[in-house]
C-alpha positions in Angstrom: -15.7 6.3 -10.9 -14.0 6.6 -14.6 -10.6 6.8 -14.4 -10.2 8.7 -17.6 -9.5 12.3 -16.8 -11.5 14.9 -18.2 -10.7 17.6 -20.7 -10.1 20.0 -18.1 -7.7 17.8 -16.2 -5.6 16.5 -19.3 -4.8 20.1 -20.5 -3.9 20.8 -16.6 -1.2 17.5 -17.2 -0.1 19.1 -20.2 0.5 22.3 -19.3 2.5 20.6 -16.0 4.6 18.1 -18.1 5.8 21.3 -20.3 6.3 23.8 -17.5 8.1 21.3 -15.4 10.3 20.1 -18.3 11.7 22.9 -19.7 12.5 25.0 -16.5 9.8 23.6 -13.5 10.7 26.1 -10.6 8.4 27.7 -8.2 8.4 30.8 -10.2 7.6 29.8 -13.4 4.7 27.3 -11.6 3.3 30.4 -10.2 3.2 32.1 -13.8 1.4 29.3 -15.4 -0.8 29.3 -12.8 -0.3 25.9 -11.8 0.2 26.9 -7.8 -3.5 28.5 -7.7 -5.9 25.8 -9.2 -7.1 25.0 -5.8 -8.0 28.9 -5.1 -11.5 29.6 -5.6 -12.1 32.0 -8.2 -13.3 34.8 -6.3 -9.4 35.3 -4.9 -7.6 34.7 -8.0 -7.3 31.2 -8.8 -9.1 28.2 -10.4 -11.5 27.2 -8.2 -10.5 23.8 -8.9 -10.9 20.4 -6.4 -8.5 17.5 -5.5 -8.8 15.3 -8.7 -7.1 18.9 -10.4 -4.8 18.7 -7.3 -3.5 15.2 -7.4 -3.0 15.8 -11.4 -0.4 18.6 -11.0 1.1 17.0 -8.1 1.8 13.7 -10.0 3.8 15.9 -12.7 5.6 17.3 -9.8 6.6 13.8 -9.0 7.3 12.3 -12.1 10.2 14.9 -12.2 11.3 14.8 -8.7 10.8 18.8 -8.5 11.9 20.0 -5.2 9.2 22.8 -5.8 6.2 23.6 -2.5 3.6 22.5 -4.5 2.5 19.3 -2.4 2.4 22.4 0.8 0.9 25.2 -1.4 -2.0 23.0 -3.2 -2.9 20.7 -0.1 -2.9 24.4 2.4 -5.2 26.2 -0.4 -7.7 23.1 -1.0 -8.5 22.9 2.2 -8.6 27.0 2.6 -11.3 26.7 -0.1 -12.9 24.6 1.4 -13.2 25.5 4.9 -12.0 29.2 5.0 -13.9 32.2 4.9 -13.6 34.1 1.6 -11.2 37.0 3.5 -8.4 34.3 4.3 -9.1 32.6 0.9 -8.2 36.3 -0.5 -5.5 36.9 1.8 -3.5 33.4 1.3 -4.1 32.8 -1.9 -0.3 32.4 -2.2 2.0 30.0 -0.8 0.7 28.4 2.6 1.4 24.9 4.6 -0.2 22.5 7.0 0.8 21.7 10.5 -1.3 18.8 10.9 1.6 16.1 13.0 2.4 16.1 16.2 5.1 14.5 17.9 5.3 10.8 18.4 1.7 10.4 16.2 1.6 9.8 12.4 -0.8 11.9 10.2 -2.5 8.8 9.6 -3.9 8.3 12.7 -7.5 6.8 12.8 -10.1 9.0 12.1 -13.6 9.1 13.5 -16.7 9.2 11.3 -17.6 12.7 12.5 -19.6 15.0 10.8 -18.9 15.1 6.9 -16.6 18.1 4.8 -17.9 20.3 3.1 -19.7 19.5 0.3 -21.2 15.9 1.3 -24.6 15.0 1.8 -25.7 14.6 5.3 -28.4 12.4 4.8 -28.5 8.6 5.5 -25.5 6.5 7.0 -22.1 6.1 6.0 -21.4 3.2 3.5 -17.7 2.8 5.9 -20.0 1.6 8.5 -19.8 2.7 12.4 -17.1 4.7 13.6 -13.4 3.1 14.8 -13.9 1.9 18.5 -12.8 5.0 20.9 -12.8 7.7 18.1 -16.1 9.8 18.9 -15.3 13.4 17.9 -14.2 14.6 14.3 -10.5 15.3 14.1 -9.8 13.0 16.9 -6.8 10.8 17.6 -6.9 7.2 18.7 -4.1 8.1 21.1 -6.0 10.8 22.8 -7.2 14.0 22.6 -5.0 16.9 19.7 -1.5 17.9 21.9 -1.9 21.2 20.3 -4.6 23.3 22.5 -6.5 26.4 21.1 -8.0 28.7 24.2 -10.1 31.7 22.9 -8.6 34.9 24.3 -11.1 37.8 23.4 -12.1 38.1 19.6 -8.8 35.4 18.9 -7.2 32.6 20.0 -4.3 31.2 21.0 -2.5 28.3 20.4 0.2 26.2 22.1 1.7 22.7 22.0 4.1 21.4 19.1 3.7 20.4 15.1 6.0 18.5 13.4 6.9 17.2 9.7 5.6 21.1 8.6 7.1 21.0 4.9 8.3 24.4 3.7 7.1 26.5 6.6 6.4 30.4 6.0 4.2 32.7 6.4 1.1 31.5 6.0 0.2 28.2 8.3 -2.9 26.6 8.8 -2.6 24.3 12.5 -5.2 21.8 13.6 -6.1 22.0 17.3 -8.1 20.3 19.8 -10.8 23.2 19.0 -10.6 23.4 15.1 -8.6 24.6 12.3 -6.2 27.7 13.1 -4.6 30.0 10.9 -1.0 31.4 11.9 1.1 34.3 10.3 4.4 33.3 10.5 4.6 31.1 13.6 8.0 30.0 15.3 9.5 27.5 13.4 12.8 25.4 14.4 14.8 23.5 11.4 14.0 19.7 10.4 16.2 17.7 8.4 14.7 16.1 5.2 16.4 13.7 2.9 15.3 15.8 0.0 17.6 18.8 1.5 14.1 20.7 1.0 12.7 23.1 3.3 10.7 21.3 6.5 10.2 22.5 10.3 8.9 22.0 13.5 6.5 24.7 14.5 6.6 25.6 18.8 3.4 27.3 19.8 3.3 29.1 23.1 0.3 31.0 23.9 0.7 32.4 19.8 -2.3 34.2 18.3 -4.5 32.3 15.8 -7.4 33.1 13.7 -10.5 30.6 13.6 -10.9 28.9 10.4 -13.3 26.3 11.3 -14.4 23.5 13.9 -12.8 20.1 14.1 -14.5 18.7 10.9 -12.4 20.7 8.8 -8.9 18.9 10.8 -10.1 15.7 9.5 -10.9 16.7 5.9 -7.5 18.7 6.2 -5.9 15.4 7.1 -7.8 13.3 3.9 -6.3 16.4 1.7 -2.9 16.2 3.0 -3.2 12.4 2.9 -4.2 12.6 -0.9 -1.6 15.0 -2.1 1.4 12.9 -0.6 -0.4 10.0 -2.2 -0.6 12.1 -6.0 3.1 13.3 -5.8 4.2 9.7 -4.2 2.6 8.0 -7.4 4.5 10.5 -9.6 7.8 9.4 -8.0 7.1 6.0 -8.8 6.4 6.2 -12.3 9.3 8.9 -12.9 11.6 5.8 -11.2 10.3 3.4 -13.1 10.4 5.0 -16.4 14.1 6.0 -15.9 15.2 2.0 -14.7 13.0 0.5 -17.5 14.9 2.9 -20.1 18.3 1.9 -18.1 17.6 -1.9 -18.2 16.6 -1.6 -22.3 20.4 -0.3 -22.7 22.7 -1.7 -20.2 24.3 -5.0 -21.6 25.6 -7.8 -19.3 26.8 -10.6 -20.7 26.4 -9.3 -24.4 22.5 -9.1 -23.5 20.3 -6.2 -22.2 19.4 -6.6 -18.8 15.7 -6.5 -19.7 16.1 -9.9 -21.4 16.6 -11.4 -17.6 13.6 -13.1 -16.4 14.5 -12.1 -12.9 15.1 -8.6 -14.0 12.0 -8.4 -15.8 10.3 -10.3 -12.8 11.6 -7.1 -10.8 10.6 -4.5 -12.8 7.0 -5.7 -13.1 7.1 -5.8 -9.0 8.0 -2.3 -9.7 4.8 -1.8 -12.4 2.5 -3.3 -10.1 3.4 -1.0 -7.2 2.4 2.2 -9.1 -0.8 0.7 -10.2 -1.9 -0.2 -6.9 -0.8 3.8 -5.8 -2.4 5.1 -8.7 -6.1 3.0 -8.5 -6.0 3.8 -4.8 -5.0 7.6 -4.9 -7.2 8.7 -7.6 -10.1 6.6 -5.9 -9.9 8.7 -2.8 -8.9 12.1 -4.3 -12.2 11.4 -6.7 -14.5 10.5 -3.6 -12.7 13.1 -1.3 -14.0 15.6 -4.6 -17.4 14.3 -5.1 -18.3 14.4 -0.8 -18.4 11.0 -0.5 -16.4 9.2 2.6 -12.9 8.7 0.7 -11.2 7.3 4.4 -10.5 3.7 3.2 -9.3 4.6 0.0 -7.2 7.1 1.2 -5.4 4.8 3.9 -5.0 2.7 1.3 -2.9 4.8 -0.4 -1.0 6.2 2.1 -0.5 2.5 2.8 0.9 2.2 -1.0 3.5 5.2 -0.8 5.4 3.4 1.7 5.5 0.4 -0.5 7.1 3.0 -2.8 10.0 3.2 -1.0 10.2 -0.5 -1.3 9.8 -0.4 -5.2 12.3 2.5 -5.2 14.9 -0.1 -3.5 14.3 -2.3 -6.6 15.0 0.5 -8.9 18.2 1.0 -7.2 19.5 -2.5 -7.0 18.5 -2.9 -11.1 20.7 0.4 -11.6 23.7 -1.3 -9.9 26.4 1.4 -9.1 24.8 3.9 -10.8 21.6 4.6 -8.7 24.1 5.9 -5.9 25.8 8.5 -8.6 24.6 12.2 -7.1 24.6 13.8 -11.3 22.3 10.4 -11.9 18.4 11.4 -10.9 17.4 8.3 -9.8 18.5 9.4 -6.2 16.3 12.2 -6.1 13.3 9.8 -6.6 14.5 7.5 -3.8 15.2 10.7 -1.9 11.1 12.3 -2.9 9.9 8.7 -1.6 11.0 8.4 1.3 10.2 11.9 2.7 6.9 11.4 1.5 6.3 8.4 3.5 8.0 10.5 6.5 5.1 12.7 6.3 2.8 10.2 6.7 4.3 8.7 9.4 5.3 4.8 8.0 3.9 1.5 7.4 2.9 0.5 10.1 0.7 4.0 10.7 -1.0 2.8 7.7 -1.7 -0.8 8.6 -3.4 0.8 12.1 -5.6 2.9 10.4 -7.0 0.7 7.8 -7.4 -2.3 10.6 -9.6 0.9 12.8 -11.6 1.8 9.6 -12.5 -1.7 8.0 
């Protein structure tokens, strides 16, 4: 793949780095049109695909923007892709995932089952054979989806439990043993995040659903989800590390700047080296996940990498001394973006599981 981003994609940046700098709200991402560039065109948007995606989102965390674009972007992509051109219409505004369940990570091992839309079907995959035990798409190595969908005359119904649902509302699309689901404004109890932003756990009961798709669209839905936490994880590393790199040019110890320290410069390059391996990794999949070719490893291996954020966050803090714990200093609001993106992924060791199943 080339790593250089297009035309189309470096006026998307710009137009993300300005909006988000001067005043970078929900509102004024929704004028500029930056919430609908995964909306096919036909309902309003873009029509754009998760290279396009991962580029706003990485903006979004370079500034630490407490903003549901991560929700919104991820919850239309995979509407585009999967929905019919009625509920592409009719949630063409802000929408969510519920893809966890309790006691499972989002990264859970998924089974080579039959490809998203938009990938050839012919020949085998170049991952190889399918992880040992995972034989239907959207499956989970721990058993079968704890969320069951039952048809109940032209709908369906859903019950069982989602968790980790970031900014909740009206418009939620829920995986299920039998597919993709879409819910219009589901029961929803409070989660605590450490970004103070909004985050739920969605109770299903016998609650009405509409059919999206089968259970190849929960696994693409998971790659998306996996890939926008990656995008918006890799901005919050380079927003953190541009801020302690500035920090360490300027703060004297000793009558010298702390970037003249070997360790300190050791530290920062940790720091440098992180991002690079979440950047390669994330744009890798997002690129694959774009073109319909299998993006699972490269994915994993992201989602892998944003936990290792928090670890390079940790450095940032410890370079900042005193400071990084100041609430009017940003640098906690990075630390705060990194680890609840890693919470939505369910951990390191989630990750380390999944990429031991796949390779």
């Amino acid at each position: 793949m080339d790593f250089n981003l297009d035309e189309t994609q470096q006026d998307l940046k710009k137009l993300a780095t300005e909006v988000l700098a001067r005043e970078g709200d929900e509102e004024r991402l929704w004028q500029a049109g930056l919430m609908g560039v995964c909306v096919p065109e036909e309902a309003g948007g873009a029509g754009l695909g998760p290279v396009e995606m991962g580029v706003v989102l990485r903006e979004v965390g370079a500034r630490a923007a407490a903003v549901p674009a991560l929700a919104t972007l991820a919850g239309t992509l995979t509407l585009a892709r999967h929905g019919s051109a009625d509920q592409q219409r009719r949630c063409a505004g802000r929408i969510t995932l519920a893809l966890r369940e309790p006691g499972r990570a989002l990264s859970d091992p998924l089974p080579q089952g039959p490809p998203p839309q938009g990938s050839s079907p012919q020949g085998p995959s170049p991952q190889g054979p399918s992880p040992q035990g995972a034989s239907a798409p959207g499956a989970s190595p721990s058993g079968p989806s704890q969320t069951t969908a039952s048809p109940d005359g032209d709908g369906w119904r859903l019950s069982g439990r989602k968790v980790s649902v970031p900014y909740p509302g009206e418009a939620v699309l829920v995986s299920a043993d039998q597919g993709l689901f879409l819910l219009d404004s589901p029961p929803t109890r409070p989660e605590f995040t450490s970004t103070g932003e909004p985050a739920g756990t969605i109770v299903l009961d016998g609650t009405p659903a509409e059919r999206v798709a089968g259970p190849e669209a929960v696994r693409d839905a998971r790659l998306i989800l996996t890939g926008a936490v990656a995008a918006q994880a890799s901005g919050v590393l380079a927003g953190a590390l541009e801020l302690t790199t500035s920090y360490i040019k300027t703060r004297k110890q000793f009558g010298r700047a702390l970037a003249e320290f070997q360790a300190v410069t050791m530290q920062i390059a940790d720091v440098y080296i992180a991002g690079r391996a979440l950047d390669v990794a994330m744009w890798s999949g997002l690129w694959r996940l774009g073109e319909g070719l299998p993006a699972e490893e490269d994915l994993a291996l992201a989602a892998y990498h944003v936990s290792e954020a928090v670890t390079a966050l940790h450095t940032c803090q410890h370079l900042h001394g005193g400071l990084g714990l100041d609430v009017t200093y940003p640098l906690h609001r990075y630390f705060a973006q990194a680890k609840h993106l890693s919470h939505l992924l369910g951990g390191a060791d989630a990750q380390l599981d999944l990429i031991g199943a796949l390779v």
